[in-house]
DOGUTI-560809 format. One line per 5 residues: number of its first residue (from 1); their letters; for each residue z, x, y of C-alpha. Coordinates in nm, 4 decimals, padded with zeros to 6 digits. Each point is the difference from the previous one (the first is absolute). Example, Ala and Ser with C-alpha at 12.3 -4.5 7.8 and 13.67 -1.06 7.14 Angstrom:
// residues 2
1> AS> 00.7800:01.2300:-00.4500 ~ -00.0660:00.1370:00.3440;
END
This chain:
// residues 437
1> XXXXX> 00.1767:00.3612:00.2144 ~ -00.1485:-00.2372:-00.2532 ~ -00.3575:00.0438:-00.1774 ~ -00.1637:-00.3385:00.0080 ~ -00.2933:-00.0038:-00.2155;
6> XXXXX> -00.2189:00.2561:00.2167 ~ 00.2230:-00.0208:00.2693 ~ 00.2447:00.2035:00.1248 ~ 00.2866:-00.1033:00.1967 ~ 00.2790:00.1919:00.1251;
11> XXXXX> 00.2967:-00.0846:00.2354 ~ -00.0214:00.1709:00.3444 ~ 00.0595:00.3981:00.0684 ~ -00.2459:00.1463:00.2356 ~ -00.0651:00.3523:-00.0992;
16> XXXXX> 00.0738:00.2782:00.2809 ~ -00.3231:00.2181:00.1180 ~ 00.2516:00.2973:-00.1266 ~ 00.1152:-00.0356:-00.2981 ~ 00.0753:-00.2900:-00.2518;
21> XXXXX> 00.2821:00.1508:-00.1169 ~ 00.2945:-00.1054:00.2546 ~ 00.1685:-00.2777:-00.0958 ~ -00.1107:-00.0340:-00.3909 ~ 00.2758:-00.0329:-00.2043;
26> XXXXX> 00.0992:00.2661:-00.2785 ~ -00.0753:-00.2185:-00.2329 ~ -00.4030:00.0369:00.0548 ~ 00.0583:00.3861:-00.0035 ~ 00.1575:-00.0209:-00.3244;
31> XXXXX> -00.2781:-00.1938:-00.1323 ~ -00.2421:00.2736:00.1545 ~ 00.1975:00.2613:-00.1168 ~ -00.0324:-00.1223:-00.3842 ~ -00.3745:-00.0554:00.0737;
36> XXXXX> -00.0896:00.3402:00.1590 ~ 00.2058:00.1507:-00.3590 ~ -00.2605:-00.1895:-00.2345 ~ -00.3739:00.1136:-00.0566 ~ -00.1119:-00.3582:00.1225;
41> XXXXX> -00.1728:00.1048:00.3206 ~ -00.0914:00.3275:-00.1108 ~ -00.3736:00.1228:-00.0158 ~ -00.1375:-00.1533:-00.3744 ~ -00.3405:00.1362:00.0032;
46> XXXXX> -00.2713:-00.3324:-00.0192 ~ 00.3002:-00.2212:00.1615 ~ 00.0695:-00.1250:00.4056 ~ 00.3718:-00.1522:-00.0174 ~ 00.0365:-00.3623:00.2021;
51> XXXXX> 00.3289:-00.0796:00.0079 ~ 00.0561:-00.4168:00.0735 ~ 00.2439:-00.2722:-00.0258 ~ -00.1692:-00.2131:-00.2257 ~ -00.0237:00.1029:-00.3546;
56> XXXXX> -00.1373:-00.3015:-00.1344 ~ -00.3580:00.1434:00.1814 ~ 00.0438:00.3297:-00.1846 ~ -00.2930:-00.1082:-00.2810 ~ -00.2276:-00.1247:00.3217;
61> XXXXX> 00.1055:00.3686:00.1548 ~ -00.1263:00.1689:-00.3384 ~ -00.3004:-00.2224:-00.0546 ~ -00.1327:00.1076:00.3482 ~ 00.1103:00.3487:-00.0495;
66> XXXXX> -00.2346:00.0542:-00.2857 ~ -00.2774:-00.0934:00.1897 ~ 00.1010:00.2268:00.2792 ~ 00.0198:00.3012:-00.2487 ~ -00.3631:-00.0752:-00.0135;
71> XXXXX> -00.0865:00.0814:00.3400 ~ 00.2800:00.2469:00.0569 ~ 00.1278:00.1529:-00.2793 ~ 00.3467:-00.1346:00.1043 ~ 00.1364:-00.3311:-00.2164;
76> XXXXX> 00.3418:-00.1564:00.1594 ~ 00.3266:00.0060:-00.1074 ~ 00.2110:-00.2464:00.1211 ~ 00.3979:00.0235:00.0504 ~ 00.1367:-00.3335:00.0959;
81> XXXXX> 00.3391:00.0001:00.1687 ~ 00.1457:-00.3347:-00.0786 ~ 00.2731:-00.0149:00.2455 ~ -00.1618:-00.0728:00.3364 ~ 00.2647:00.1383:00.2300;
86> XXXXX> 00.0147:00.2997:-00.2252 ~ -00.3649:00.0362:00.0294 ~ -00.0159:-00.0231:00.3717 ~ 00.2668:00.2647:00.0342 ~ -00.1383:00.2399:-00.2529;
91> XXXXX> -00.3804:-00.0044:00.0932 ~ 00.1089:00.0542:00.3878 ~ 00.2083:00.2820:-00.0706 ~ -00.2477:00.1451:-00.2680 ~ -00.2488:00.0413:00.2633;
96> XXXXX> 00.1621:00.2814:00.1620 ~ 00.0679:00.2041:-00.3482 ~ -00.2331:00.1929:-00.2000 ~ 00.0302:-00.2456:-00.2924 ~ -00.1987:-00.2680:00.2184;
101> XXXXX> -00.1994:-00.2075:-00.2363 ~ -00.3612:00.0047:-00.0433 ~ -00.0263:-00.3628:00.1673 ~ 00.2019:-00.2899:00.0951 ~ -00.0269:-00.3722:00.0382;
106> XXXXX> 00.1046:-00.1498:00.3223 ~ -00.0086:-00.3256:00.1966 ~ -00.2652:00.0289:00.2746 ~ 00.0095:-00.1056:00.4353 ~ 00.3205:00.1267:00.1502;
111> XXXXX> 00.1863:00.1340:-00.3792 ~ -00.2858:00.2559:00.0086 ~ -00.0002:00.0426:00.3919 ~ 00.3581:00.0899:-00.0177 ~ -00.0847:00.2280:-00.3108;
116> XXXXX> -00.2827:00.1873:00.1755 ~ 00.1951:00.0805:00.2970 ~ 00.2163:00.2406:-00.1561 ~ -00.2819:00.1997:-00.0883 ~ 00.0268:-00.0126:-00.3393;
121> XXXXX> -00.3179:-00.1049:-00.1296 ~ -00.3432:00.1212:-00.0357 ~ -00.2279:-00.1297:00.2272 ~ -00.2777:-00.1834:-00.2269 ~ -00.2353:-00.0827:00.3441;
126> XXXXX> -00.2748:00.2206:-00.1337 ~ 00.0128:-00.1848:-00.3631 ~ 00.0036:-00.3119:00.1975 ~ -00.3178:00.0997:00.1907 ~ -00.1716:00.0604:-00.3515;
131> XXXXX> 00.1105:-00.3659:-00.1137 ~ -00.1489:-00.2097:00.3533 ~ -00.3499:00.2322:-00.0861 ~ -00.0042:-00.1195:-00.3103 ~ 00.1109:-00.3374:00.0932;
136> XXXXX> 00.3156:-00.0006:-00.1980 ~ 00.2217:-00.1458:00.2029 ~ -00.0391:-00.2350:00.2984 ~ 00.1308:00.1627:00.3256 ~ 00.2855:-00.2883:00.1134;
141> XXXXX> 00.1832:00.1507:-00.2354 ~ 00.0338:00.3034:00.1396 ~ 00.2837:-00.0798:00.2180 ~ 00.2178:-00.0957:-00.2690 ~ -00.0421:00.3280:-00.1455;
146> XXXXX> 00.0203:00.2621:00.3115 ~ 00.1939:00.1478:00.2411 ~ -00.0494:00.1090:00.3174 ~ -00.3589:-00.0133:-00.0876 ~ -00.0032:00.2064:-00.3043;
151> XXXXX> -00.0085:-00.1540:-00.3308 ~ 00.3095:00.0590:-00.2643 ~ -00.0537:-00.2807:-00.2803 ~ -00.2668:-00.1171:-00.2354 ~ -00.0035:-00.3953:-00.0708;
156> XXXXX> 00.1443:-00.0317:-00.3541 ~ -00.1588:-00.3503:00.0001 ~ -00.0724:-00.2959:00.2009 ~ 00.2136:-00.3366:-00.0421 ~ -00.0717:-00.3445:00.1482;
161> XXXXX> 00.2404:-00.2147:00.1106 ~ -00.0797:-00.3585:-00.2165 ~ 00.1073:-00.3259:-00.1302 ~ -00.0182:00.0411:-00.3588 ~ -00.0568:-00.3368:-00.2001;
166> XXXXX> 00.0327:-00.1800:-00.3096 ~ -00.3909:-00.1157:-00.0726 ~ 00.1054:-00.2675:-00.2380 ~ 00.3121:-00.1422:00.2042 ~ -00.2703:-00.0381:00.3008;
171> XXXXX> -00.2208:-00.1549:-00.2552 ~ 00.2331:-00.2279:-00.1149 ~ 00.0748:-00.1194:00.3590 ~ -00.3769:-00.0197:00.0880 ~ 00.0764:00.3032:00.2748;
176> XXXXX> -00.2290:00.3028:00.0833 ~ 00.0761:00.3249:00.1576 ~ 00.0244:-00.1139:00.3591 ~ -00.2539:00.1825:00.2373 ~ 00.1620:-00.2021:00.3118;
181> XXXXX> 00.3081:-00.0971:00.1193 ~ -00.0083:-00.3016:-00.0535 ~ -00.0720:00.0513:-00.3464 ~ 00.2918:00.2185:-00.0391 ~ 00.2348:-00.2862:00.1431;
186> XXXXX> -00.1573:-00.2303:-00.2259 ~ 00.0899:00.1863:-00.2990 ~ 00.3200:00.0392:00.1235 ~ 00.0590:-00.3888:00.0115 ~ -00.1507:-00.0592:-00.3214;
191> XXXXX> 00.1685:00.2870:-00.2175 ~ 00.3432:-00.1389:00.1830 ~ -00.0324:-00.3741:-00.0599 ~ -00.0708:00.1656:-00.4002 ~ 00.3336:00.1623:-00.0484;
196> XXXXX> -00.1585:00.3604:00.1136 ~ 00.1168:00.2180:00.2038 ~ -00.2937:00.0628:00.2260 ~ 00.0873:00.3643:00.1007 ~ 00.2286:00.2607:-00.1305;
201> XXXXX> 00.1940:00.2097:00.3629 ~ 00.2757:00.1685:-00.0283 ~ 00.2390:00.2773:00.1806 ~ 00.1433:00.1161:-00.3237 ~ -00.0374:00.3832:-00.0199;
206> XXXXX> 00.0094:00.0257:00.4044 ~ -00.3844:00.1140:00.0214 ~ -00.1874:-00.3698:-00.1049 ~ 00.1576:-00.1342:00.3011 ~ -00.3005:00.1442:00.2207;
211> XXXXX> -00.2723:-00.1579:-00.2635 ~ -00.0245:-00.3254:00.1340 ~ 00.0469:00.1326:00.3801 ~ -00.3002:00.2008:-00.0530 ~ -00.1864:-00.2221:-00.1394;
216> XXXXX> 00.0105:-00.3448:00.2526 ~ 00.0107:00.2208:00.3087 ~ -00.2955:00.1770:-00.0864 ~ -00.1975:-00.2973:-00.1112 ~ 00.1014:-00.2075:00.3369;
221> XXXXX> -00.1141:00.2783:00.1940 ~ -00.1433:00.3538:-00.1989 ~ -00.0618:00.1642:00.3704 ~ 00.3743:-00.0354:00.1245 ~ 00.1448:00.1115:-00.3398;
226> XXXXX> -00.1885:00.3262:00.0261 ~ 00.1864:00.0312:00.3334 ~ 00.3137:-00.1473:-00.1150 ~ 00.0141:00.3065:-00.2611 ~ -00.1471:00.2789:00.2637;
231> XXXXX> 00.3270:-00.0443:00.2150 ~ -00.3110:-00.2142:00.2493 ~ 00.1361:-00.3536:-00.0184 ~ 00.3347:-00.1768:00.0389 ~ 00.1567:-00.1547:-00.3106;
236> XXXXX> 00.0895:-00.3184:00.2814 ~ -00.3072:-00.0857:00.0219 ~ -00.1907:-00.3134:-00.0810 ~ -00.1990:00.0914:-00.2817 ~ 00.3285:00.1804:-00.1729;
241> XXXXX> 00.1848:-00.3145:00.0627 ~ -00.2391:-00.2275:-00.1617 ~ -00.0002:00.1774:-00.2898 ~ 00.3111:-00.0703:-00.0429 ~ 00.0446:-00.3721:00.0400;
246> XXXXX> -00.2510:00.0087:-00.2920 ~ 00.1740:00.2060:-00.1967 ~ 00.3514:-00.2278:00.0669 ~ -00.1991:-00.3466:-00.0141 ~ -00.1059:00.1509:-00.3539;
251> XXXXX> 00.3317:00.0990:-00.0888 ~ 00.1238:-00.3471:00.1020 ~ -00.2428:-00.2082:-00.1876 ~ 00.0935:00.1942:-00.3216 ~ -00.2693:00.1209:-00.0129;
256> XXXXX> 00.1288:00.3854:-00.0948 ~ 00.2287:00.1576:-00.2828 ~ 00.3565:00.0791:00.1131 ~ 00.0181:00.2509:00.2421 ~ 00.2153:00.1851:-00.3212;
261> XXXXX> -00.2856:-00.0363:-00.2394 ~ -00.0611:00.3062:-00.1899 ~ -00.3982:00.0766:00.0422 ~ 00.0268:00.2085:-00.3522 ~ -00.0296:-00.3499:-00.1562;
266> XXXXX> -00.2956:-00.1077:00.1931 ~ -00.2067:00.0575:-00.2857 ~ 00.1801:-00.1724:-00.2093 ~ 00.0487:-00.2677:00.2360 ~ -00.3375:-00.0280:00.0782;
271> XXXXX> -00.0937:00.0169:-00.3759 ~ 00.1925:-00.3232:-00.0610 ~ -00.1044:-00.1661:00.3124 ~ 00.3651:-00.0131:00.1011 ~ -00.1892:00.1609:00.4000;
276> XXXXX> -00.3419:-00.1298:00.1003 ~ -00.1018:00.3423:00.1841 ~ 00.1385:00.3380:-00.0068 ~ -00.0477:00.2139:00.3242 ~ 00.0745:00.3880:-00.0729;
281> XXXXX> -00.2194:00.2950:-00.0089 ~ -00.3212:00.0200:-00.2304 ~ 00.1532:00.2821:-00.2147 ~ 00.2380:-00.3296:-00.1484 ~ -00.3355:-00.0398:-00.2422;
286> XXXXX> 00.1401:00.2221:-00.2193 ~ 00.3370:-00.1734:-00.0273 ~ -00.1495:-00.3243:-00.0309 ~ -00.2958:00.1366:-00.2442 ~ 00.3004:00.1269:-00.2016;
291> XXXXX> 00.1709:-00.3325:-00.0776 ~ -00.3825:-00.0747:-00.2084 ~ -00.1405:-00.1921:00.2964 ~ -00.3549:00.1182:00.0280 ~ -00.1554:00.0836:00.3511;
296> XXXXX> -00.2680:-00.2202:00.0962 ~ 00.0609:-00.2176:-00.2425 ~ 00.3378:-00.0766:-00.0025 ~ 00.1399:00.0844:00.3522 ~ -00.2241:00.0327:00.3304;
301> XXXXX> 00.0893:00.1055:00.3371 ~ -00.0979:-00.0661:00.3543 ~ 00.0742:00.1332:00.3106 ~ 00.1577:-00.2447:00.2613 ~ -00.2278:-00.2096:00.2354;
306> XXXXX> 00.0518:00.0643:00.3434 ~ 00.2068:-00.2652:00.2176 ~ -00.3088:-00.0994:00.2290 ~ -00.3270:-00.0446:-00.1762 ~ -00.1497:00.2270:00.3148;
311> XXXXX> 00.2104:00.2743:-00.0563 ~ -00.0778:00.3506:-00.1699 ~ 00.0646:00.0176:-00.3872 ~ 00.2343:00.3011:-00.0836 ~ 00.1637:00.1331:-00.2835;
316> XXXXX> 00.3373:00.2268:00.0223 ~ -00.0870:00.2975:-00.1822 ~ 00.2493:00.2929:-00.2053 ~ -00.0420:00.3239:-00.0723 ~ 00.2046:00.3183:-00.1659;
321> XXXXX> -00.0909:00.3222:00.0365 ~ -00.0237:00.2991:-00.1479 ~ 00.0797:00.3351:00.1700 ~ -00.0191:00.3516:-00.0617 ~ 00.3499:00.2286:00.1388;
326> XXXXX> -00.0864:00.2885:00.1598 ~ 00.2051:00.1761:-00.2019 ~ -00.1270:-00.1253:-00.3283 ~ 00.0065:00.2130:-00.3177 ~ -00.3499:-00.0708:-00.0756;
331> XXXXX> -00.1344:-00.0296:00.3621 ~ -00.3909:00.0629:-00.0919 ~ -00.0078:-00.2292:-00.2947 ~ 00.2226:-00.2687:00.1765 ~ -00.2931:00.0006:00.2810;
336> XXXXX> -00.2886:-00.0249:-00.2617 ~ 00.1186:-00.2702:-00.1425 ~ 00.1209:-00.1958:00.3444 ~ -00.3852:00.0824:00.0781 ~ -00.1294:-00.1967:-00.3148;
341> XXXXX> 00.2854:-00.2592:-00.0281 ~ -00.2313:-00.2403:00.1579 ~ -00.3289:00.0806:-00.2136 ~ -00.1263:-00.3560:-00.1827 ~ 00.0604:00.1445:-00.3298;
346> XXXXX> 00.3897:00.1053:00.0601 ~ 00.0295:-00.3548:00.1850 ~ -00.1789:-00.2125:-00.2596 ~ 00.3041:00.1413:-00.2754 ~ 00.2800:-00.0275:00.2343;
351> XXXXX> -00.0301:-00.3645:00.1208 ~ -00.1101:-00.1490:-00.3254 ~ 00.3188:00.1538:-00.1041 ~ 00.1739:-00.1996:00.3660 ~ -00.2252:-00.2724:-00.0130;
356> XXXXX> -00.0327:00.0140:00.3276 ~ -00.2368:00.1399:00.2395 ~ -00.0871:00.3378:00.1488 ~ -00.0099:00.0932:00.3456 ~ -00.3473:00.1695:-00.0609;
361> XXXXX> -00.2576:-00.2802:00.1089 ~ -00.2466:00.1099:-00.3119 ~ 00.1895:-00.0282:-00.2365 ~ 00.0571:-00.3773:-00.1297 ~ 00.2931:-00.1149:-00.1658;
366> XXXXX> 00.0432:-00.0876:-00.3246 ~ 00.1817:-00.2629:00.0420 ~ -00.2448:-00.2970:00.0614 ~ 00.3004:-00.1731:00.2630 ~ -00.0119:00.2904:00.1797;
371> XXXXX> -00.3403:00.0938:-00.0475 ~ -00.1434:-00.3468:00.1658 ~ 00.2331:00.0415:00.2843 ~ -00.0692:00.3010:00.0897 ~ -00.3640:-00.0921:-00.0122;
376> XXXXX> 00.0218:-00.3038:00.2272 ~ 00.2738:00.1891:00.2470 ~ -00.3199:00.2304:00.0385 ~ -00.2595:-00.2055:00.1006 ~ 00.2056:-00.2514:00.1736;
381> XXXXX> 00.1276:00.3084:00.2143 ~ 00.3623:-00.0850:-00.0152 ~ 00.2062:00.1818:00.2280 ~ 00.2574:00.2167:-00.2467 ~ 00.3338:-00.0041:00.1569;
386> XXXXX> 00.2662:00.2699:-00.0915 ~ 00.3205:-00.1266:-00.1686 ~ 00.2852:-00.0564:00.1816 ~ 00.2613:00.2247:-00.1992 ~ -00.1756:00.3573:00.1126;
391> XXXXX> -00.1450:-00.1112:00.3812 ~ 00.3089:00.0861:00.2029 ~ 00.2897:00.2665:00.0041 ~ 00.1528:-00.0735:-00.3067 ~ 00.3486:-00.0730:00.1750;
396> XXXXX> -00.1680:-00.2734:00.1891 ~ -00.1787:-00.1732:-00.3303 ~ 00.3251:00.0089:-00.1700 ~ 00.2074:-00.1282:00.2346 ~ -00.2743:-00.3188:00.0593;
401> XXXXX> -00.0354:-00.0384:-00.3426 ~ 00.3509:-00.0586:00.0037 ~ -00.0393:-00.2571:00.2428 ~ -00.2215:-00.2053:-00.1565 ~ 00.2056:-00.0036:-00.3225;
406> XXXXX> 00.2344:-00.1621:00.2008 ~ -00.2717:-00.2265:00.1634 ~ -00.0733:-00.1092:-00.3634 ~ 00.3545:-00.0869:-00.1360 ~ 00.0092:-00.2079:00.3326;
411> XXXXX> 00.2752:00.2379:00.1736 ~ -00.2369:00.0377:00.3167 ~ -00.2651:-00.1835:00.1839 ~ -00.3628:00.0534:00.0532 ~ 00.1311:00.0565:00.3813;
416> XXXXX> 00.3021:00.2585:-00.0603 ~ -00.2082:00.1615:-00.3133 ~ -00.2562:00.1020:00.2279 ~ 00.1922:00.0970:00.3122 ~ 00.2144:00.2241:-00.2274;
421> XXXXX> -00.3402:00.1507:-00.1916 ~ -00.0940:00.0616:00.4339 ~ 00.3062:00.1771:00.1225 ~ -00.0119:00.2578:-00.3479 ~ -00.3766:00.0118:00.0663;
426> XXXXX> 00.0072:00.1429:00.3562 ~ 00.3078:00.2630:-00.1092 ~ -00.1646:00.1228:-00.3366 ~ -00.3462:00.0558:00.1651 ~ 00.1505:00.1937:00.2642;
431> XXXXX> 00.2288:00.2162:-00.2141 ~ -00.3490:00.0819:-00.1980 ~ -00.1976:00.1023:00.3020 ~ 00.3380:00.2411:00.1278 ~ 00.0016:00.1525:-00.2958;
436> XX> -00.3835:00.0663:00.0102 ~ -00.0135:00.1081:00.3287;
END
């Protein structure tokens, strides 16, 4: 597993219905063990614990709690696990101890599906019903955090998936953010015929492979990537296969970083104008806000055109969750505060502090990137797409995002990339629905 900014990734292991316990190594239990002997998930009157695997969003978690204690009585205390196997392990096996903490962070789609199913959660359906009456969250993203109907996670926030750009390298060239395609191959051309790398792409980490396969499939056809990730379309297909001869014809032009580029100096790299545009998830503001580029000012963002001029514009679109274990030490207060974690006043704190967005549709980001995207995503009515990494039984999404690593060091063709991602495709979706049934 490997905490990305807001996102969680972990590699594959499907939790059994039963318990989560077979096949975790002693290792995790060990780690439990020392946790259950400490007072760190014990009941601290005024306090819900979140445990997490990113400590650098502990202040944000604070911030945001304070403004819950407001509403609640009930600040948060965050406990960040650093290791991200280690916290994988620990939180699934904590769930069926007393010592379960107050809340936990998790990735949403089929992480929490596989979660939910062992019937360790609360179910939060009846807190969700409160949000949709008071028009706190918009109801496609329910799917992403239910199962079986019932809902088990709270969006933590909402990311878009954007090209983030250097405002006076584009001025410099006499470029614009492109709102066609056209426009986006012409700023390719130009930023490459200046020295610039137009885009940064890389497989490095495993999980960025899937970023640019998300991306060109959905914007050659939005309608057959929703299928694609529902198990209802055929990765042979045309639109699938066009996408990639975009994505290689890019790759051959030089048009993209190394397929080994490290994306933790995009920033940088997009800072110095060393990379034209930077395509990653909209909670990267804070990394690139951090190197003293200012947002708005300094760096922009778009979301990319779509292929054909008549099709749909989309937007991939992340969220975490939060989640309350059934077993939690602090069950009522862990509730009240899932129940407020959406109010405008809690969200306003916590995504200044992310610069980033929120998924309730009230509250307006900070951020003025994020804030005018979000704005013109609304009334434009763009179809919002889940992300790749959490729409498909994990085993399946790790094992294609393997494959298009490969695609992108030039080890495989468009052709055998996608008849591979097929054959996994039609095994992983069936294992899922035996194991449901």
């Amino acid at each position: 597993m490997r905490s990305i900014g807001g996102a969680t990734q972990w590699p594959p292991h499907p939790l059994g219905r039963r318990s989560v316990l077979a096949g975790i190594g002693a290792g995790a239990a060990v780690a439990l063990a020392g946790c259950a002997r400490g007072d760190s998930t014990a009941v601290q009157p005024g306090t819900t614990s979140l445990t997490n695997d990113n400590a650098t969003w502990d202040r944000g978690y604070v911030a945001a709690g304070r403004e819950l204690k407001k509403l609640t009585g009930h600040a948060l205390r965050p406990l960040s696990n650093p290791n991200p196997t280690s916290y994988k392990q620990v939180t699934q096996i904590s769930l069926q101890t007393t010592k379960a903490t107050d809340m936990i962070k998790w990735a949403s789609g089929y992480f929490l599906k596989s979660l939910a199913r062992t019937g360790e959660l609360s179910d939060l359906s009846s807190i969700w019903a409160d949000y949709e009456d008071k028009e706190w969250v918009t109801p496609q993203t329910r799917e992403a955090m239910s199962y079986r109907g019932s809902v088990y996670g709270i969006p933590l926030y909402e990311s878009y998936y954007v090209l983030f750009y250097n405002t006076a390298l584009f001025r410099k060239h006499g470029l614009r953010a492109p709102d066609t395609w056209d426009e986006l191959l012409h700023n390719a051309e130009v930023l490459k015929k200046a020295g610039v790398i137009p885009f940064v792409a890389t497989q490095a980490g495993n999980w960025p492979a899937y970023e640019w396969f998300q991306e060109l499939v959905s914007k050659v056809d939005p309608d057959f990537y929703a299928d694609l990730v529902s198990g209802k379309a055929q990765y042979t297909d045309p639109q699938a296969h066009k996408a990639l001869q975009i994505w290689q014809d890019f790759m051959r032009k030089g048009w993209m970083t190394p397929a080994d580029f490290d994306q933790n100096n995009g920033p940088a790299a997009l800072k110095s104008g060393r990379v034209g545009m930077f395509l990653h998830g909209s909670w990267q503001s804070q990394g690139i806000a951090a190197t003293g580029m200012k947002p708005g000012t300094d760096f922009d963002a778009f979301v990319l055109p779509p292929v054909e001029s008549s099709t749909r514009r989309s937007v991939i679109t992340e969220s975490g969750v939060l989640a309350v274990p059934r077993k939690a030490v602090s069950h009522d207060a862990a509730m009240a505060n899932a129940a407020h974690w959406l109010d405008p006043k809690v969200q306003q704190v916590w995504t200044d502090f992310l610069q980033d967005a929120s998924a309730n549709p009230r509250s307006r980001p900070g951020n003025p990137v994020m804030a005018s995207l979000k704005e013109r995503a609304r009334k434009e009515r763009w179809a919002q797409l889940p992300r790749y990494g959490e729409s498909g039984p994990p085993n399946l999404i790790q094992g294609n995002t393997d494959d298009l690593g490969s695609f992108m060091t030039g080890a495989s063709s468009p052709q055998a990339t996608l008849r591979s991602m097929a054959g996994r495709a039609a095994e992983e979706w069936a294992a899922w629905e035996r194991d449901e049934a």
